[in-house]
C-alpha positions as CSV (number, residue, x, y, z in Angstrom):
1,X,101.6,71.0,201.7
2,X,98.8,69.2,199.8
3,X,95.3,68.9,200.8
4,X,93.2,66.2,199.8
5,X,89.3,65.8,199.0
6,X,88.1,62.7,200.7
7,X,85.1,60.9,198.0
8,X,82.4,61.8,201.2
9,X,83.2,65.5,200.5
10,X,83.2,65.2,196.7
11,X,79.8,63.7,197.3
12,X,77.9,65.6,199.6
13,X,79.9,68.5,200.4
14,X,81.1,70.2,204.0
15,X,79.4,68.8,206.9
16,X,76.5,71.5,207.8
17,X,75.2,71.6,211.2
18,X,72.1,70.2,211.7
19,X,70.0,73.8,212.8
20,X,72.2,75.6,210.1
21,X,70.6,73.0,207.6
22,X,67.3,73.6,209.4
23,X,67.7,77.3,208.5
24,X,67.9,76.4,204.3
25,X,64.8,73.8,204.6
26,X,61.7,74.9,201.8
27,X,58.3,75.3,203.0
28,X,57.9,71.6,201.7
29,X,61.0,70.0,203.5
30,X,59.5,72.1,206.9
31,X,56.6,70.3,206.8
32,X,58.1,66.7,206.1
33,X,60.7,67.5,209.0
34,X,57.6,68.5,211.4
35,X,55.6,65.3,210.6
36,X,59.3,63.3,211.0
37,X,59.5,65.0,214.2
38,X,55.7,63.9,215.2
39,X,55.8,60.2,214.0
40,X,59.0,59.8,217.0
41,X,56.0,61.0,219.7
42,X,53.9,57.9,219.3
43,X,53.7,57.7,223.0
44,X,51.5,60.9,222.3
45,X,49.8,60.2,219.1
46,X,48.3,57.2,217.2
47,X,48.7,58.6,214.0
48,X,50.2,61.2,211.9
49,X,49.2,62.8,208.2
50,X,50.9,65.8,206.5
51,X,48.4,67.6,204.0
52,X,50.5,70.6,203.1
53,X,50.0,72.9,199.8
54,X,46.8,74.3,198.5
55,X,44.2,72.9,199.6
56,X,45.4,71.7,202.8
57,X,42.1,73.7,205.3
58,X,44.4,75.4,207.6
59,X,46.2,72.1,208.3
60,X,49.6,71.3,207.6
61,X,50.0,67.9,210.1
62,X,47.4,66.5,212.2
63,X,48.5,64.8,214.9
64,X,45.7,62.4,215.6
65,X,44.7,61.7,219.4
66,X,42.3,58.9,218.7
67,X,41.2,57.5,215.7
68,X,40.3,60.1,213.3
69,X,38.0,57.5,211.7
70,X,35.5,58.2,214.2
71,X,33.2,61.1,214.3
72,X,34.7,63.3,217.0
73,X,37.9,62.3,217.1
74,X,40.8,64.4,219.4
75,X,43.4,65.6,217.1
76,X,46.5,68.4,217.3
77,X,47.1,71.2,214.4
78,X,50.2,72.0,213.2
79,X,50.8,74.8,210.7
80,X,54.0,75.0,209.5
81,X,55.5,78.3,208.6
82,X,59.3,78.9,207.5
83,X,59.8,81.9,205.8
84,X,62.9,84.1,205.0
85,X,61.7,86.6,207.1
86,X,59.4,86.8,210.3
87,X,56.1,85.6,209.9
88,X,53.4,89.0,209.9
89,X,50.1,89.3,212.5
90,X,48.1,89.4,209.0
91,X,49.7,86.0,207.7
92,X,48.9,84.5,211.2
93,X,45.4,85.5,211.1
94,X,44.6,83.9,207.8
95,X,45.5,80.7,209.1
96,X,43.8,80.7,212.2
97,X,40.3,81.8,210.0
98,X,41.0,78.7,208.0
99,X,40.9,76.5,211.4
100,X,37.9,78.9,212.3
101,X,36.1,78.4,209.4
102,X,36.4,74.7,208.5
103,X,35.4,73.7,212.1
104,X,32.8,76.1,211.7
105,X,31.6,73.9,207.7
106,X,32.3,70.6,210.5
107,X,35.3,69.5,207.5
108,X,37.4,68.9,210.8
109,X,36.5,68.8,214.5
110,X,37.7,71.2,216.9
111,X,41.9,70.6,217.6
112,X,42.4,70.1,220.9
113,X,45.5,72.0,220.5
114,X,46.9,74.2,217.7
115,X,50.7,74.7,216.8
116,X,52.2,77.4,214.5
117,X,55.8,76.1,213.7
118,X,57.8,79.0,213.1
């Protein structure tokens, strides 16, 4: 008995299931899957901006509360970690002294709520 390759599988491969997919995503692609994930709750936020990378001040998405034009504003954190391997207390830590510390320098206000995606 044959077996044939349809074009769809010549192109893209076996279909995956979505959370084994989830499992292969880079540091990068976790991030833009988190802020995907956060623009679908605009019932809970008005807006939503990925920083990401070097530079980012402990912040990998905020998910703004009100409008983070104005001084004050309410705004969620999410850090986004995915790692081959559990996340360590000492890698935790550093990320919530970078909250700590750039609320402290007023870069950011306070988050009303903070989110480590694991």
């Amino acid at each position: 008995m044959r077996s044939y390759v349809t074009s769809f599988k010549v192109n893209h491969g076996r279909n995956i299931l979505p959370i084994k997919r989830m499992e292969v995503f880079s540091a990068e692609e976790w991030e833009i899957f988190i802020e995907e994930w956060l623009e679908i709750k605009k019932n809970q936020y008005l807006e939503v901006e990925r920083f990401g990378g070097a530079g980012d001040k402990g912040r990998d998405v905020a998910a703004y509360i009100s409008d983070p034009k104005v001084a004050g504003y309410d705004w969620d954190c999410f850090q986004c970690k995915h790692y081959d391997r559990p996340l360590m207390p000492a890698q935790m830590w550093i990320e919530f002294g970078k909250i700590i510390y750039y609320t402290f320098l007023k870069e950011y206000p306070v988050p009303k709520k903070y989110f480590m995606e694991l």
